[in-house]
C-alpha positions as CSV (number, residue, x, y, z in Angstrom):
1,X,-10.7,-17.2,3.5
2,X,-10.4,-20.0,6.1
3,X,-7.3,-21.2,7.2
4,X,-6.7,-24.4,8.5
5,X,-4.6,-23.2,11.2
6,X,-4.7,-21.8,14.6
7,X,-3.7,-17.7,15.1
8,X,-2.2,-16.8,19.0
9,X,-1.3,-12.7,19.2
10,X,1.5,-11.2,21.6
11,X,1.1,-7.2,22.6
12,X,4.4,-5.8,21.3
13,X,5.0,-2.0,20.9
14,X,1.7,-1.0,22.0
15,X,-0.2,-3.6,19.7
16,X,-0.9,-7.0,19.2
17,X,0.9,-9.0,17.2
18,X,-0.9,-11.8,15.0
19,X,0.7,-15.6,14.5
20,X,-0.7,-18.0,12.4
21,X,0.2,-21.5,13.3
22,X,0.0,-23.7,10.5
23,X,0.4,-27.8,10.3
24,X,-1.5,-30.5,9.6
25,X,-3.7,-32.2,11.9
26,X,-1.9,-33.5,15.0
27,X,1.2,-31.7,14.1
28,X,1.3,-30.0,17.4
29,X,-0.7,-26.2,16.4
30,X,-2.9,-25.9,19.5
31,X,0.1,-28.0,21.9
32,X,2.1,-24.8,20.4
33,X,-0.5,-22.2,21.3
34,X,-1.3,-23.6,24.6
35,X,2.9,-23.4,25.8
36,X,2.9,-20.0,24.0
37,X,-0.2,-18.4,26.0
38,X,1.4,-19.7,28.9
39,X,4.4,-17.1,28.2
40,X,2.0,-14.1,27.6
41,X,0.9,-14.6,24.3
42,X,-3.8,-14.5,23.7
43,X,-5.5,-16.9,21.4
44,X,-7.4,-15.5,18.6
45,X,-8.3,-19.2,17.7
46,X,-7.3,-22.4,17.0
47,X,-7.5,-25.1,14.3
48,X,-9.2,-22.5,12.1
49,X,-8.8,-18.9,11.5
50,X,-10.9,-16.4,9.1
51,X,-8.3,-14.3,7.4
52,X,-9.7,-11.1,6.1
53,X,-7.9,-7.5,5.0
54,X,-8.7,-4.6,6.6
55,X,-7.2,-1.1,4.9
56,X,-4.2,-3.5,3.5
57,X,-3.5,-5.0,5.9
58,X,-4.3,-8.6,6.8
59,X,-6.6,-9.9,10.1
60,X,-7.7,-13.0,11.9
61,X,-10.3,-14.1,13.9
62,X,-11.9,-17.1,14.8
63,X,-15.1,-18.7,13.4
64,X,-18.3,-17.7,15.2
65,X,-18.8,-21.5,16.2
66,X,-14.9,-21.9,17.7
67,X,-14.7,-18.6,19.4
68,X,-13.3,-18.9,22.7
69,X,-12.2,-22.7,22.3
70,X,-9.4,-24.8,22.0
71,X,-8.6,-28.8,22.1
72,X,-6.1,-29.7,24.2
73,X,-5.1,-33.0,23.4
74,X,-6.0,-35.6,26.2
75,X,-8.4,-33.1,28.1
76,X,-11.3,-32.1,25.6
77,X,-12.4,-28.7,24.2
78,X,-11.9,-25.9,27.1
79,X,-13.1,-22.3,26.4
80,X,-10.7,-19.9,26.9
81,X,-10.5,-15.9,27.0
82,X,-9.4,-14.6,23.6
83,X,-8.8,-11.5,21.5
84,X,-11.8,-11.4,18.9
85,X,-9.0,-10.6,16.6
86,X,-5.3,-9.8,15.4
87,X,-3.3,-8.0,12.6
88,X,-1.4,-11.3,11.2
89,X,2.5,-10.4,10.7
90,X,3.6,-14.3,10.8
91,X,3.1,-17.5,9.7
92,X,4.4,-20.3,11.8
93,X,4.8,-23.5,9.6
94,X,4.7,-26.8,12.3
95,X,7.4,-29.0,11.2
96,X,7.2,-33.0,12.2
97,X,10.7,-33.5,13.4
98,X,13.5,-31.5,14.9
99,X,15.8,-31.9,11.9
100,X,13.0,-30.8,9.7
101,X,14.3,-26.9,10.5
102,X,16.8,-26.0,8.6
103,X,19.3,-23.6,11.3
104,X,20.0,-20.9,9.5
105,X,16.9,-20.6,6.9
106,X,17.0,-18.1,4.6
107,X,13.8,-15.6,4.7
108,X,11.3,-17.2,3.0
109,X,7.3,-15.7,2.8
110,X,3.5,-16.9,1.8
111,X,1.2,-15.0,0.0
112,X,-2.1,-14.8,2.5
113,X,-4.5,-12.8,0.4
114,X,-2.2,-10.5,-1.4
115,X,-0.3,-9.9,1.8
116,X,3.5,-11.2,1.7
117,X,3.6,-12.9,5.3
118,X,6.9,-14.1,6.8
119,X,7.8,-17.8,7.3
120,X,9.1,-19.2,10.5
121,X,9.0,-23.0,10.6
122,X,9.5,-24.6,14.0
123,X,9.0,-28.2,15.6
124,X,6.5,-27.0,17.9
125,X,7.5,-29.4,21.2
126,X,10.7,-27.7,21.6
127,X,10.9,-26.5,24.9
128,X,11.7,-22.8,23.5
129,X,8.8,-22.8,20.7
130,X,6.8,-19.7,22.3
131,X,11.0,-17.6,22.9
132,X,11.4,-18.4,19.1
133,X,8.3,-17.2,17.8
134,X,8.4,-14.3,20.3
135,X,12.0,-13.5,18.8
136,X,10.8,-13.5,15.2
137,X,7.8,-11.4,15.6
138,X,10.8,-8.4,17.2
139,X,13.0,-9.4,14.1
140,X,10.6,-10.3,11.6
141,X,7.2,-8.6,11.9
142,X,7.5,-6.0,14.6
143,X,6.2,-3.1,12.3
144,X,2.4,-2.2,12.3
């Protein structure tokens, strides 16, 4: 399955750690992966990710022709070092406006292939984007 979405990873606990940024075009993904690999976190890829399961469990990686690229807005396609692939143990959903978060959400999950995936939706130009999603991977996702 393809996923129109971008998938950064963060080494937690001895492993990495797979996000999946959802949103529709222009809704901020790769702005949101850029600030977050800034703060330690690796792409996998952007714009789209191949989601695949593995013994369960559920993976990304980046189509042959993307990997090792991502758009940044107002500067072109850069390559980039990346991880050739994550376990996926979120699912960020890019929301348009601030107010569009709700504060205190209740857990909420999407079914990516047969794997229930938690749910963190975010307006990704917050200054504290990357702390959030850092904060839910510990809280939410953390086990292998």
């Amino acid at each position: 399955m393809i996923a129109h979405a971008g998938l950064i990873a963060l080494r937690l606990g001895g492993g990495w750690r797979g996000v999946l940024i959802q949103g529709p075009s222009g809704s901020g993904k790769s702005d949101l992966a850029l600030r977050a690999i800034g703060q330690g976190f690796r792409l996998v890829a952007d714009d789209r990710t191949v989601l695949f399961l593995s013994a369960g469990r559920l993976f990304g990686r980046a189509p042959g022709a993307l990997h090792g690229l991502i758009e940044i807005r107002g500067v072109g396609v850069a390559r980039m070092a990346v991880l050739n692939l994550a376990p996926v143990v979120l699912s960020v959903r890019c929301k348009t406006t601030p107010d569009a978060v709700e504060r205190h959400p209740e857990s909420t999950f999407i079914d990516l292939l047969g794997v229930a995936t938690p749910i963190l939706d975010l307006w990704p130009f917050e200054n504290s984007a990357p702390a959030k999603i850092s904060r839910a991977i510990e809280h939410l996702g953390a086990r292998p």
